[in-house]
Predicted model as a PDB file, atoms N, CA, C, CB and O in Angstrom, pLDDT in the B-factor column:
MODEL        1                                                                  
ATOM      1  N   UNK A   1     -40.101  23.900  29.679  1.00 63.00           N  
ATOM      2  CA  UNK A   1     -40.275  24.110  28.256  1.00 63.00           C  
ATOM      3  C   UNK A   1     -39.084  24.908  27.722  1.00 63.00           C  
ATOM      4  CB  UNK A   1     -41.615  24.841  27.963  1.00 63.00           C  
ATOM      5  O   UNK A   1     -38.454  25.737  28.379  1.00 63.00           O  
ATOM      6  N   UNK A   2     -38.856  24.569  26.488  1.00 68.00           N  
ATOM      7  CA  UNK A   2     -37.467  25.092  25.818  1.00 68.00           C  
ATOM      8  C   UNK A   2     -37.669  26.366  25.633  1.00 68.00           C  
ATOM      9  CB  UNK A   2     -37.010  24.472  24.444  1.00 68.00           C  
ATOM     10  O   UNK A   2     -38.802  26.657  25.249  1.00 68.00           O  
ATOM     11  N   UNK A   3     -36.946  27.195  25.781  1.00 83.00           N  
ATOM     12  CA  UNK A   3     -36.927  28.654  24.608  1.00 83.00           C  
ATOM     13  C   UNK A   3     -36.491  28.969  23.213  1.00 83.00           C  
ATOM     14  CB  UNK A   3     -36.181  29.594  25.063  1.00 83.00           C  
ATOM     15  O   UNK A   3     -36.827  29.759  22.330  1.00 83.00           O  
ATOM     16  N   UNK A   4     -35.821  28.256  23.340  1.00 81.00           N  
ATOM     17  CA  UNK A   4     -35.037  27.479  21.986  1.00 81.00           C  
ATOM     18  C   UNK A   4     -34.401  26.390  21.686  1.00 81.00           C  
ATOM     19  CB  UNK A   4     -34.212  27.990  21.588  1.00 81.00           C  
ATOM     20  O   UNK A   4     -33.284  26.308  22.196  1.00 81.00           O  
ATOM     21  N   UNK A   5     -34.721  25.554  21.054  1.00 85.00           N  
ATOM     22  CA  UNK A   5     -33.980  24.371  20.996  1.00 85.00           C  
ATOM     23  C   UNK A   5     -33.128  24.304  19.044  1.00 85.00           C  
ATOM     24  CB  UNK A   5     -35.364  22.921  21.460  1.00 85.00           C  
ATOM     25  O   UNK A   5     -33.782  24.445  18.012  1.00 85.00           O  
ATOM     26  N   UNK A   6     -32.032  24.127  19.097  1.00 85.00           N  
ATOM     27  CA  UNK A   6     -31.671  23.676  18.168  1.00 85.00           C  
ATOM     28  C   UNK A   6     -31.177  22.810  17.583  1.00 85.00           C  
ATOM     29  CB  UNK A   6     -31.417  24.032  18.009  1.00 85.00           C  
ATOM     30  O   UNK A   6     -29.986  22.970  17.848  1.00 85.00           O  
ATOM     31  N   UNK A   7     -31.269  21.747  16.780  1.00 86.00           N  
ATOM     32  CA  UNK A   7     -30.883  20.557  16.567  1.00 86.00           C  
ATOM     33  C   UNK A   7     -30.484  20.193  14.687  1.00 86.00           C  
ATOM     34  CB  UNK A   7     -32.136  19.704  17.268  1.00 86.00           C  
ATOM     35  O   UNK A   7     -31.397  20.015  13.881  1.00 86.00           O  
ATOM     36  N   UNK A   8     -29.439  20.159  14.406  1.00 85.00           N  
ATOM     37  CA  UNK A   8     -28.770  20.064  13.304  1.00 85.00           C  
ATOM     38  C   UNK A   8     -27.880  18.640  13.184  1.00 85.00           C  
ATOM     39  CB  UNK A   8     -27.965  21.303  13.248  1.00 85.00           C  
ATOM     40  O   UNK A   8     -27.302  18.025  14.079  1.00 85.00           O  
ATOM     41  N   UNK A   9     -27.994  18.315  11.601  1.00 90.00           N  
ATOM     42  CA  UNK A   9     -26.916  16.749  11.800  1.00 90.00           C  
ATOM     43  C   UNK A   9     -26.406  17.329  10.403  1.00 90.00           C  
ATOM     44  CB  UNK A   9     -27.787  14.609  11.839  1.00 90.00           C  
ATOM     45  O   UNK A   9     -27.262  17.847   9.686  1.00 90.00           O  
ATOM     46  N   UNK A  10     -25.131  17.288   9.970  1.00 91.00           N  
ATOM     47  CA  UNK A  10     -24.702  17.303   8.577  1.00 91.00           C  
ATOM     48  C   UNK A  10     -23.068  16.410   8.601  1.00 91.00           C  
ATOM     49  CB  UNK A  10     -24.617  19.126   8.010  1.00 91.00           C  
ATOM     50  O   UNK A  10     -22.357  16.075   9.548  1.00 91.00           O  
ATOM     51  N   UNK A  11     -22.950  16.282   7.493  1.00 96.00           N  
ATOM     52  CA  UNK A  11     -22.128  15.508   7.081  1.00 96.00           C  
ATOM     53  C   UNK A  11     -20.686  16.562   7.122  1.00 96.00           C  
ATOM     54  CB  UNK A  11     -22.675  14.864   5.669  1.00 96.00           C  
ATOM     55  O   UNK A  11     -20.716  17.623   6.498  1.00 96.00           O  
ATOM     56  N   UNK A  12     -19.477  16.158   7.895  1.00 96.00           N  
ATOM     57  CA  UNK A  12     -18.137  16.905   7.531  1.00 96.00           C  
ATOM     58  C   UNK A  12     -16.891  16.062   7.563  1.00 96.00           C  
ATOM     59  CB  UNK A  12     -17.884  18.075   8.508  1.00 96.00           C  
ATOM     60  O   UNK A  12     -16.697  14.969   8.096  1.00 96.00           O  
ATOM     61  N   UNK A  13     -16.123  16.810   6.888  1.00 98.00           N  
ATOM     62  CA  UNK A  13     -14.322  16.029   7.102  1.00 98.00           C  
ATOM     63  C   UNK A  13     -14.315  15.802   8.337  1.00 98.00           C  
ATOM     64  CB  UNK A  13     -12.769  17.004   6.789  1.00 98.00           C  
ATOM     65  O   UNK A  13     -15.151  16.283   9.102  1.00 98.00           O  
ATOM     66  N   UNK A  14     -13.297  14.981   8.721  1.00 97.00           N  
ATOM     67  CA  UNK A  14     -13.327  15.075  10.160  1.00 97.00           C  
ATOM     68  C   UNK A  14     -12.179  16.357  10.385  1.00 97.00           C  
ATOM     69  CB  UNK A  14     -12.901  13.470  10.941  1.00 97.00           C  
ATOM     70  O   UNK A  14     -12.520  17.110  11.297  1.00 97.00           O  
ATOM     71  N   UNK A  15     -11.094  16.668   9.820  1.00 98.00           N  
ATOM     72  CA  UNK A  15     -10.683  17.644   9.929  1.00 98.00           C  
ATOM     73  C   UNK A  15     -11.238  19.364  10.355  1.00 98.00           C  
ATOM     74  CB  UNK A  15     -10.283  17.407   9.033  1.00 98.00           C  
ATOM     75  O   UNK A  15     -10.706  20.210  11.074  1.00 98.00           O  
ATOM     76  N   UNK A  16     -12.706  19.395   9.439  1.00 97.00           N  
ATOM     77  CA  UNK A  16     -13.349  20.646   9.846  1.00 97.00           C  
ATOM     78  C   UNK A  16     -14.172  20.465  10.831  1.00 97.00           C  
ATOM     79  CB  UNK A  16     -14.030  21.282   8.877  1.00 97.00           C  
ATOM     80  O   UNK A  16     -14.545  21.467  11.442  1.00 97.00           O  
ATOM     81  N   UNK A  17     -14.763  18.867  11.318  1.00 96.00           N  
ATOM     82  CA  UNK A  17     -15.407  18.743  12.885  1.00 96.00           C  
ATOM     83  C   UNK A  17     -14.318  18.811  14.139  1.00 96.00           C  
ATOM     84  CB  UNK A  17     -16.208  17.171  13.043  1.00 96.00           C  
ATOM     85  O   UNK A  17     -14.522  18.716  15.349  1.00 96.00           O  
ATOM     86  N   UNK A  18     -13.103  19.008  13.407  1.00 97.00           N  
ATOM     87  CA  UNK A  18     -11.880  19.349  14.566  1.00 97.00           C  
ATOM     88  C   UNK A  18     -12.078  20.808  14.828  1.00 97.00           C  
ATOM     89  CB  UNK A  18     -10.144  19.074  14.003  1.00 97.00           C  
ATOM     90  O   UNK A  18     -12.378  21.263  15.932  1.00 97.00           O  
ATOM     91  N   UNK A  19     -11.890  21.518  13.737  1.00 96.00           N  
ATOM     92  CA  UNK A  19     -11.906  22.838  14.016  1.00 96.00           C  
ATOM     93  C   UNK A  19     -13.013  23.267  14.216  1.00 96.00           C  
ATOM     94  CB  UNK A  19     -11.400  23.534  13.219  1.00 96.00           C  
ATOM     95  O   UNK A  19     -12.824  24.469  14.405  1.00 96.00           O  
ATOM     96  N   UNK A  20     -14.708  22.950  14.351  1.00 90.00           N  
ATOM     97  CA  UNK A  20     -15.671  23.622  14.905  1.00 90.00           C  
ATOM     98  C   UNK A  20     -15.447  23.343  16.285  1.00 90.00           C  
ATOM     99  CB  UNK A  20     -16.970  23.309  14.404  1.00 90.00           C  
ATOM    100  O   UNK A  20     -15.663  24.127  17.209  1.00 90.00           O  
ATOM    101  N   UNK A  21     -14.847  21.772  16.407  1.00 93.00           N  
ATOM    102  CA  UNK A  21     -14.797  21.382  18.295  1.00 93.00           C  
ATOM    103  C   UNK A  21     -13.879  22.771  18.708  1.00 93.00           C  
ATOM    104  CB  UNK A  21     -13.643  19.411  18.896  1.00 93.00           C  
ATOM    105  O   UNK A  21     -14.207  23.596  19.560  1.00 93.00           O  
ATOM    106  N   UNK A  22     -12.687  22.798  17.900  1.00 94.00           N  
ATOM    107  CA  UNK A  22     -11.309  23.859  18.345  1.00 94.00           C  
ATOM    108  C   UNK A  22     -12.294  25.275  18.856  1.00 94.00           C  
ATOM    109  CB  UNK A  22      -9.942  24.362  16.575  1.00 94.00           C  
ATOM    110  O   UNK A  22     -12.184  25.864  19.931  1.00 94.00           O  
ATOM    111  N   UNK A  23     -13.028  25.517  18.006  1.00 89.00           N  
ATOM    112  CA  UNK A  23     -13.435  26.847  18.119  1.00 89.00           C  
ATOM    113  C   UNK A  23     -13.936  27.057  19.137  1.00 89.00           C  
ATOM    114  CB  UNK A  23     -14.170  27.281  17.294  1.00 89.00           C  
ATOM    115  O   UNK A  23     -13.492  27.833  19.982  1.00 89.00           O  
ATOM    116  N   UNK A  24     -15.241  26.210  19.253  1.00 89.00           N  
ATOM    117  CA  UNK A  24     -16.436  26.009  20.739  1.00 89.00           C  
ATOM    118  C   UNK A  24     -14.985  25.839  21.711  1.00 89.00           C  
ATOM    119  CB  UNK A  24     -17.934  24.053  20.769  1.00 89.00           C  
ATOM    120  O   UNK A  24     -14.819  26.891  22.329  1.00 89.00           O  
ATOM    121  N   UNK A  25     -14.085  25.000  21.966  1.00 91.00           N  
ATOM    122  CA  UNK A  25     -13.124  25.056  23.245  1.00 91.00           C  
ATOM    123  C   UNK A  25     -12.781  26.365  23.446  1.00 91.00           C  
ATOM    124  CB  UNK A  25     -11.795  24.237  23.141  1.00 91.00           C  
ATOM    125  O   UNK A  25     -13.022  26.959  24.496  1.00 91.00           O  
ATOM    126  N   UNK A  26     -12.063  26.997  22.209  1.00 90.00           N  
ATOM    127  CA  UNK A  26     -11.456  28.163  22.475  1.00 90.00           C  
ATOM    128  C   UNK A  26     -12.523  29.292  22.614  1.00 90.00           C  
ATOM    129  CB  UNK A  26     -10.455  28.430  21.427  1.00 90.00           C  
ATOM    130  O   UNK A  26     -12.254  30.486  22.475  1.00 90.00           O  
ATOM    131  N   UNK A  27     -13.536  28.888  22.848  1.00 88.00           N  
ATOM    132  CA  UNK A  27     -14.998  30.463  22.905  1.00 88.00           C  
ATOM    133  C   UNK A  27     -14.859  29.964  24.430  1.00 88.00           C  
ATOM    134  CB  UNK A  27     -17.320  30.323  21.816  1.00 88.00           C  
ATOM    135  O   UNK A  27     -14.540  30.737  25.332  1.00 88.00           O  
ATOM    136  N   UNK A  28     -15.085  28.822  24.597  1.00 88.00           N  
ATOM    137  CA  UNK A  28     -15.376  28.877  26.403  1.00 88.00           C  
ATOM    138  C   UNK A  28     -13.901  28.727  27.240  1.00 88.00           C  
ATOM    139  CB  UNK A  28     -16.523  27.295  26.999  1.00 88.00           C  
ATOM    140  O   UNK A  28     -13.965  28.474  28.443  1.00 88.00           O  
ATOM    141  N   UNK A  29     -12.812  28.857  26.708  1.00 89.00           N  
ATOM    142  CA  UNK A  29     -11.740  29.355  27.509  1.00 89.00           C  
ATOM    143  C   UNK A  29     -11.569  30.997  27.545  1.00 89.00           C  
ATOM    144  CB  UNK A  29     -10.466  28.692  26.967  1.00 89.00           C  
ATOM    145  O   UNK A  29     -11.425  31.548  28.636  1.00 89.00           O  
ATOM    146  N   UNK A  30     -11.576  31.266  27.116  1.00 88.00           N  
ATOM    147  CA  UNK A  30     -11.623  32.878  26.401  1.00 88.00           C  
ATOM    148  C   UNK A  30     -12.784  33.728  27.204  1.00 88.00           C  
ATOM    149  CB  UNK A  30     -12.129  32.828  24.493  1.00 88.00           C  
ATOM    150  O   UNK A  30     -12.657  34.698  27.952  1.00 88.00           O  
ATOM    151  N   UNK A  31     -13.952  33.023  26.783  1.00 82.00           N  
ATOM    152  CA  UNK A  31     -14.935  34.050  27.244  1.00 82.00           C  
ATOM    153  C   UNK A  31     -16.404  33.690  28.478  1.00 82.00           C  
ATOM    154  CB  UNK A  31     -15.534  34.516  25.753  1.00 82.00           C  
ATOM    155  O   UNK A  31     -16.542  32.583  29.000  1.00 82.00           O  
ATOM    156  N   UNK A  32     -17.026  34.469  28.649  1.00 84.00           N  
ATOM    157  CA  UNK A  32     -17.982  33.494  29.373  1.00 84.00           C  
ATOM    158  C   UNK A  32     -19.372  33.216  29.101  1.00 84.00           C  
ATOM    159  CB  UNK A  32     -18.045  33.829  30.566  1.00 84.00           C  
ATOM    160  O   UNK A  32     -20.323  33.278  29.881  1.00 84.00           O  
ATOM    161  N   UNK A  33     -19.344  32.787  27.445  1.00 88.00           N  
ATOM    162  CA  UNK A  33     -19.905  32.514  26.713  1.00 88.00           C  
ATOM    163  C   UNK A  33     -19.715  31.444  25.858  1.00 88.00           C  
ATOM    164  CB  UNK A  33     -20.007  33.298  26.380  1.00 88.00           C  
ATOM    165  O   UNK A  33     -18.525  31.139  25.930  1.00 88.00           O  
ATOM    166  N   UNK A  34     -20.459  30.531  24.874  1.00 89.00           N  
ATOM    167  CA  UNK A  34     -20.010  29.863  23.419  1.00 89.00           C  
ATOM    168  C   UNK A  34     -21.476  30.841  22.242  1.00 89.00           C  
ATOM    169  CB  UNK A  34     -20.248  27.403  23.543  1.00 89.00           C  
ATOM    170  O   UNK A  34     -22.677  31.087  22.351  1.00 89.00           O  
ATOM    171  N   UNK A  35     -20.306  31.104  21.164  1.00 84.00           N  
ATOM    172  CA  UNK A  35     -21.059  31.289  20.051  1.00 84.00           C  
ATOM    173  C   UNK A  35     -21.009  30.766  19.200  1.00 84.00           C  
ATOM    174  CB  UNK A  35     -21.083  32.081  19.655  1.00 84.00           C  
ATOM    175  O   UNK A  35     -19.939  30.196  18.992  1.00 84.00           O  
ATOM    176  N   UNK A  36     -21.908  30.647  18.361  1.00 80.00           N  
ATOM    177  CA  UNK A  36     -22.245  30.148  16.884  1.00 80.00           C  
ATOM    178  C   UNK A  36     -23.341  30.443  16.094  1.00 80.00           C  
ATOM    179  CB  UNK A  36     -22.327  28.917  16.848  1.00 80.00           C  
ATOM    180  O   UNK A  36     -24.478  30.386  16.565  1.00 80.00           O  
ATOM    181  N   UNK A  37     -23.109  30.775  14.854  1.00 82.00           N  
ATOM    182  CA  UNK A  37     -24.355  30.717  13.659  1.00 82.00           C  
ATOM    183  C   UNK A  37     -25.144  29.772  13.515  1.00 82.00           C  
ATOM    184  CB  UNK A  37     -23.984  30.750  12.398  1.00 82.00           C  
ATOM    185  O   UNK A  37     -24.573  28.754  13.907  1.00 82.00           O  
ATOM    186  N   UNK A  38     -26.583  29.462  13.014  1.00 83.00           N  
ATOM    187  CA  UNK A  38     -26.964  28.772  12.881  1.00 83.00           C  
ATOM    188  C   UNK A  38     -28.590  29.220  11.546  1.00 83.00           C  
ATOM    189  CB  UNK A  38     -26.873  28.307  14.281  1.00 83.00           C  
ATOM    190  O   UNK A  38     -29.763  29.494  11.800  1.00 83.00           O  
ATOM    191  N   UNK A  39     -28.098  29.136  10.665  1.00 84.00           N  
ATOM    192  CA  UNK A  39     -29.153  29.575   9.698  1.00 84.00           C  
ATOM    193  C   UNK A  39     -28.777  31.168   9.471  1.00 84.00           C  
ATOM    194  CB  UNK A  39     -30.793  29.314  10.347  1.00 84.00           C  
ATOM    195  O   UNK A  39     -29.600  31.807   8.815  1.00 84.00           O  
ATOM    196  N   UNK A  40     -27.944  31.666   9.816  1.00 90.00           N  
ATOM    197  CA  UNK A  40     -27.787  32.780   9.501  1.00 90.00           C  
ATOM    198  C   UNK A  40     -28.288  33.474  10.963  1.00 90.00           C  
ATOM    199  CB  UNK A  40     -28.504  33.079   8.143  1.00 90.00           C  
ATOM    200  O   UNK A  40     -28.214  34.703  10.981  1.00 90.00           O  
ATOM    201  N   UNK A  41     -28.644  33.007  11.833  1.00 90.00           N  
ATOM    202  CA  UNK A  41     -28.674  33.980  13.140  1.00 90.00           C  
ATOM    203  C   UNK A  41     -27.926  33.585  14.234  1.00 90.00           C  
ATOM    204  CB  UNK A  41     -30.017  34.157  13.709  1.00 90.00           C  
ATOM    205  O   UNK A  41     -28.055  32.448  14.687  1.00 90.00           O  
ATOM    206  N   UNK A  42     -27.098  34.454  14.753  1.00 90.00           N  
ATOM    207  CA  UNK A  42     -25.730  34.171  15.747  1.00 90.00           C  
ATOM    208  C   UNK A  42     -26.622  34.530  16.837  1.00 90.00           C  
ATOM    209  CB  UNK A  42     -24.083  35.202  15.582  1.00 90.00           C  
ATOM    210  O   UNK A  42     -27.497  35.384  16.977  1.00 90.00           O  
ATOM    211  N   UNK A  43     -25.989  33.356  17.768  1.00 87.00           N  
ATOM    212  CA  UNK A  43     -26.660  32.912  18.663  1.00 87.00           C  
ATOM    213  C   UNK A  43     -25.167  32.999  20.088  1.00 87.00           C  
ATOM    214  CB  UNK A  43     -27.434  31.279  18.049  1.00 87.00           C  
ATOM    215  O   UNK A  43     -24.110  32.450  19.777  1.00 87.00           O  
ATOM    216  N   UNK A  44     -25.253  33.648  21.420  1.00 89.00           N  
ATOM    217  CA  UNK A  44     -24.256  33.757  22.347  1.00 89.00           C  
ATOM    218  C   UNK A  44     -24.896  33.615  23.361  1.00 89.00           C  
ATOM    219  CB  UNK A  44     -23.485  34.831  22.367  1.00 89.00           C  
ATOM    220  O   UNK A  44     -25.830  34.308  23.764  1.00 89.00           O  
ATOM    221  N   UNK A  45     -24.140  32.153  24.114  1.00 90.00           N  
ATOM    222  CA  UNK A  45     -25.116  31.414  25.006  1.00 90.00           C  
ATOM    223  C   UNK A  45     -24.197  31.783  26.502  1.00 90.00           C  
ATOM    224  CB  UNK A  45     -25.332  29.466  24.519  1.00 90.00           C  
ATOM    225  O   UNK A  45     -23.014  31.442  26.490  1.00 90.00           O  
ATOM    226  N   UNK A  46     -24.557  32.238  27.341  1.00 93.00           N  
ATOM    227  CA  UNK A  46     -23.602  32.431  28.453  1.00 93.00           C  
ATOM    228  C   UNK A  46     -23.539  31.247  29.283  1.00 93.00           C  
ATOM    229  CB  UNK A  46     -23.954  33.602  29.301  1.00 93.00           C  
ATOM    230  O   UNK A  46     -24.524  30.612  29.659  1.00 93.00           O  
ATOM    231  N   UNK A  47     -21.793  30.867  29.669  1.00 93.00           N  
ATOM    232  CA  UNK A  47     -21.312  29.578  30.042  1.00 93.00           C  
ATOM    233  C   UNK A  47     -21.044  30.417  31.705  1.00 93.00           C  
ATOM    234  CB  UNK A  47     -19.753  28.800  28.918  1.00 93.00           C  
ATOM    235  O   UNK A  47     -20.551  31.542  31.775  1.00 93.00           O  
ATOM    236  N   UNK A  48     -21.501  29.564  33.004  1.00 93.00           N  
ATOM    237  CA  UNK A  48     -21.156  29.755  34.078  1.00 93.00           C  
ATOM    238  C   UNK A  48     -19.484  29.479  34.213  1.00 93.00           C  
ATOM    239  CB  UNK A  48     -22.050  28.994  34.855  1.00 93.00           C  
ATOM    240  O   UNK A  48     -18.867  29.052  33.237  1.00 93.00           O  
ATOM    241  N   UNK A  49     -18.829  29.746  35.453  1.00 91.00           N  
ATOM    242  CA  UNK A  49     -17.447  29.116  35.880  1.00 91.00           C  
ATOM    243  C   UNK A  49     -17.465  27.308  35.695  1.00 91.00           C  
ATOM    244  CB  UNK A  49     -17.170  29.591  37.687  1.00 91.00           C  
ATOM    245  O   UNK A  49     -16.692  26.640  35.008  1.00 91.00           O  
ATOM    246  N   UNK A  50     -18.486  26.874  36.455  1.00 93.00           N  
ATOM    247  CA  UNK A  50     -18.520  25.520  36.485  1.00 93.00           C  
ATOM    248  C   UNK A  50     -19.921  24.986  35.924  1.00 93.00           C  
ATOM    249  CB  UNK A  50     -18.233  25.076  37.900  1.00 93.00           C  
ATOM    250  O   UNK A  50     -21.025  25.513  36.062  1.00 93.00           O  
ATOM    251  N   UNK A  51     -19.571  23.737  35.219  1.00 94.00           N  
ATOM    252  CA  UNK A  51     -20.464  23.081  34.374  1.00 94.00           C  
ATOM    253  C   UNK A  51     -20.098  21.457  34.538  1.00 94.00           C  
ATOM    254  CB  UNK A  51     -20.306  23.682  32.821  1.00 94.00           C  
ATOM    255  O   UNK A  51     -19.075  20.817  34.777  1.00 94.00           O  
ATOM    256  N   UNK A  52     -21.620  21.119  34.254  1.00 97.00           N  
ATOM    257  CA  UNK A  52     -21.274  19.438  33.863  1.00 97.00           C  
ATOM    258  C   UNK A  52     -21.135  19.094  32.786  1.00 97.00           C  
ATOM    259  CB  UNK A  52     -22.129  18.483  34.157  1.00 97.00           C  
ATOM    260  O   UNK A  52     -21.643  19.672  31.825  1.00 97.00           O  
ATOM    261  N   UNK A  53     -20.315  17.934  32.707  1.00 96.00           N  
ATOM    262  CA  UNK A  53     -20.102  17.571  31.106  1.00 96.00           C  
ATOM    263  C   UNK A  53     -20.473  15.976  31.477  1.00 96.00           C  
ATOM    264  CB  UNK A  53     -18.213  17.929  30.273  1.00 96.00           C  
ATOM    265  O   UNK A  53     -20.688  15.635  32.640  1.00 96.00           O  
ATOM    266  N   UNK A  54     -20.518  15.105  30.426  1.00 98.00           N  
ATOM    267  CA  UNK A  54     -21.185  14.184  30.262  1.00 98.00           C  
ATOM    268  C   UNK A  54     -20.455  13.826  28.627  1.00 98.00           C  
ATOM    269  CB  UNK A  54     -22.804  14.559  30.521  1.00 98.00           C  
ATOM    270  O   UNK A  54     -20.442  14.527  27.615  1.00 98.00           O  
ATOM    271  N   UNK A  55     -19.816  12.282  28.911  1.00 97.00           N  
ATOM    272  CA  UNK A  55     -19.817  11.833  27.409  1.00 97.00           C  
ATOM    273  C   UNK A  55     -19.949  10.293  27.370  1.00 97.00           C  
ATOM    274  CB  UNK A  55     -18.408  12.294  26.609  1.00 97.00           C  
ATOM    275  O   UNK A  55     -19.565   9.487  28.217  1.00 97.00           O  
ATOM    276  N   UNK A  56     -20.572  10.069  26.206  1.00 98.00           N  
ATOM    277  CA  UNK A  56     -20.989   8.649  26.051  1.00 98.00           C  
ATOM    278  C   UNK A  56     -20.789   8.260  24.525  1.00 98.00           C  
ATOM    279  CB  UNK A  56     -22.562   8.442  26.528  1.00 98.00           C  
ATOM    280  O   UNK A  56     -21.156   8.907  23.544  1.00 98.00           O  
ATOM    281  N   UNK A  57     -19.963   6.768  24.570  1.00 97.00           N  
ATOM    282  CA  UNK A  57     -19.330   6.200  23.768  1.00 97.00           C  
ATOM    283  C   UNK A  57     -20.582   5.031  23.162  1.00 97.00           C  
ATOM    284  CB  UNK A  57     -17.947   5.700  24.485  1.00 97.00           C  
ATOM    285  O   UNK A  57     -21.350   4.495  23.962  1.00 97.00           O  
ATOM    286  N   UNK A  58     -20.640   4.764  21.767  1.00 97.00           N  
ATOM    287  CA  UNK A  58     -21.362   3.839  21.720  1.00 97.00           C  
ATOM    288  C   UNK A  58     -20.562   3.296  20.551  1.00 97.00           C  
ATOM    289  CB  UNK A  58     -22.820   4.120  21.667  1.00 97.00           C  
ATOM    290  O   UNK A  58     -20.390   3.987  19.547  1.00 97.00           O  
ATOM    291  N   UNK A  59     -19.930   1.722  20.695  1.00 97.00           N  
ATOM    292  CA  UNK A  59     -19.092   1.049  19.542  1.00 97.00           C  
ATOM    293  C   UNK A  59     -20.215   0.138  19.024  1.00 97.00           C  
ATOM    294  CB  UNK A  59     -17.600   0.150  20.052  1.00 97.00           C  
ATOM    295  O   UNK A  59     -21.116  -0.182  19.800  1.00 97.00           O  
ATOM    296  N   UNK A  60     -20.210  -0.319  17.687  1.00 96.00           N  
ATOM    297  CA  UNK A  60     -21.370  -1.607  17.658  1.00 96.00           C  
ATOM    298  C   UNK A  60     -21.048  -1.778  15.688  1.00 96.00           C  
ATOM    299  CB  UNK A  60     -23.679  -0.911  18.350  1.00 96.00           C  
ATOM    300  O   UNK A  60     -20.622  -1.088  14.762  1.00 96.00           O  
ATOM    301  N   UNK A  61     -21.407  -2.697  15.851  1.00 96.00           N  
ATOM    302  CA  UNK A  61     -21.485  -3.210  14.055  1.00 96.00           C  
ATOM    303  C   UNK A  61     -21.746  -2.246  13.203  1.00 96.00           C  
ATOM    304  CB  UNK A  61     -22.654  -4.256  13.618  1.00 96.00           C  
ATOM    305  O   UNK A  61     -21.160  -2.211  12.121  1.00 96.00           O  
ATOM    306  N   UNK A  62     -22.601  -1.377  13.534  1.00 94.00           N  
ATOM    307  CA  UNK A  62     -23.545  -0.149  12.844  1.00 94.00           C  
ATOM    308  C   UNK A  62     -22.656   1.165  12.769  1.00 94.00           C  
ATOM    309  CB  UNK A  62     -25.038   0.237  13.852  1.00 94.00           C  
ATOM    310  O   UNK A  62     -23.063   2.136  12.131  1.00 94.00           O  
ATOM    311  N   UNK A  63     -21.485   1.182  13.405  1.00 96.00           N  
ATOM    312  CA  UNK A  63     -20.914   2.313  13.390  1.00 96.00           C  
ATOM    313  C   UNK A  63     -20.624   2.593  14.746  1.00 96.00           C  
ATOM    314  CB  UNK A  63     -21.642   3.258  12.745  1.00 96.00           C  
ATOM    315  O   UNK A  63     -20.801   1.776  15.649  1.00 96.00           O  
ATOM    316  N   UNK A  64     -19.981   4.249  14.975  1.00 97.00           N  
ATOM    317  CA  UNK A  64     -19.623   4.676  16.075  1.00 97.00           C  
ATOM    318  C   UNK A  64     -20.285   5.862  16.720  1.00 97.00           C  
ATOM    319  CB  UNK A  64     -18.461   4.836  15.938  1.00 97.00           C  
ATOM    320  O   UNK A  64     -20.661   6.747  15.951  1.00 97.00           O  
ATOM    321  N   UNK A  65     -20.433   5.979  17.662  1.00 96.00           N  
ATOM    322  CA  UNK A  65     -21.039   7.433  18.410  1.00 96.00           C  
ATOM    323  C   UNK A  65     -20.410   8.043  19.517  1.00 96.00           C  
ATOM    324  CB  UNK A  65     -22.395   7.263  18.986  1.00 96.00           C  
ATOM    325  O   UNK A  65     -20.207   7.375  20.531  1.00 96.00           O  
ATOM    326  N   UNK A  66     -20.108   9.116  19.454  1.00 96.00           N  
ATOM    327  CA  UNK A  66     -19.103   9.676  20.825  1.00 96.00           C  
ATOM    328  C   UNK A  66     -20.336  10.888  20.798  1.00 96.00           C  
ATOM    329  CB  UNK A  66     -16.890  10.308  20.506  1.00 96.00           C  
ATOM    330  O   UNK A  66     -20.560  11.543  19.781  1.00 96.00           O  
ATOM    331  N   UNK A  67     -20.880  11.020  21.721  1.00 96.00           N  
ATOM    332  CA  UNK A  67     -21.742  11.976  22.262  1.00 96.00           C  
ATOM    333  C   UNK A  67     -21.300  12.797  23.658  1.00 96.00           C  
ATOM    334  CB  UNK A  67     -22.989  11.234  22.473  1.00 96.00           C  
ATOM    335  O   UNK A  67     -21.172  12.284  24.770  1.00 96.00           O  
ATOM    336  N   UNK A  68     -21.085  14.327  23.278  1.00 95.00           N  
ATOM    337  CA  UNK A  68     -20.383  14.946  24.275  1.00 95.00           C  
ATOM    338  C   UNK A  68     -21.754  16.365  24.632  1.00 95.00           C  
ATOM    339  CB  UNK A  68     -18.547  15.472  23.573  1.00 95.00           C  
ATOM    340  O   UNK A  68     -22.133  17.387  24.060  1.00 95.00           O  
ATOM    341  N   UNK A  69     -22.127  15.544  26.018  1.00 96.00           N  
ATOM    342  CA  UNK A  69     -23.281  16.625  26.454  1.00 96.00           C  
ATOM    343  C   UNK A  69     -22.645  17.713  27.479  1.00 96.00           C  
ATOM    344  CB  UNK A  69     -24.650  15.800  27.278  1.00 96.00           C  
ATOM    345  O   UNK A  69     -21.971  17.111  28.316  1.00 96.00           O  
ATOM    346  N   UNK A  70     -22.636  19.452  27.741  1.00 94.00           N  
ATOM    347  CA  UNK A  70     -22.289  20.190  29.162  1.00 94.00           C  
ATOM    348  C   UNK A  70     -23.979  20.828  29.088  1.00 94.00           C  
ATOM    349  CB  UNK A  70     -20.618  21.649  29.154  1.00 94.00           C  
ATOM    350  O   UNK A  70     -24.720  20.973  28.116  1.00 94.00           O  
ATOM    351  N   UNK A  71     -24.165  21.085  30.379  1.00 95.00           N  
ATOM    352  CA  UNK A  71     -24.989  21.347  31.069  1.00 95.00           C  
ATOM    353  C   UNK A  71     -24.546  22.509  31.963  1.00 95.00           C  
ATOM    354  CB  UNK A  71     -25.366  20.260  31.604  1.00 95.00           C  
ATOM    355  O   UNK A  71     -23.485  22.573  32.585  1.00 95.00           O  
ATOM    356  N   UNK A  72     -25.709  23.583  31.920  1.00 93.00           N  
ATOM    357  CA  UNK A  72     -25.319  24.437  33.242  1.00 93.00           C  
ATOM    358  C   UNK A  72     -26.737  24.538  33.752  1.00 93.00           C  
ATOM    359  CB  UNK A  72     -24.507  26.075  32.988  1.00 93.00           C  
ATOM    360  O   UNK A  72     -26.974  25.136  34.802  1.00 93.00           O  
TER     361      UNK A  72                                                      
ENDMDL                                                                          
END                                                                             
């Protein structure tokens, strides 16, 4: 069972979905953590040395999906 789950979809430039990706990279090179706000409560999730990552591409008539999952 979750302790927290959070799940958000909004619409952005792709320019500023560059720089939230930039940020999350540069929190987990940096530290051994990722943070972020979310409704107004900052949230600091601790990242191990090693993690799985997982990404899945979906092309089709309907549009595009690049889904990038890490796991610890």
């Amino acid at each position: 069972m979750a302790l927290i789950e959070i799940e958000t979809k909004r619409r952005l430039r792709r320019e500023d979905a560059a720089a939230w990706l930039r940020d999350l990279a540069d929190s987990l090179a940096r530290h051994n953590d990722v943070e972020f706000e979310q409704d107004g409560v900052r949230y600091e999730i601790a990242v191990p040395d090693e993690l799985e990552m997982e990404l899945e591409l979906e092309v089709g008539d309907d549009g595009t999906e690049l889904e990038i999952e890490l796991r610890w």
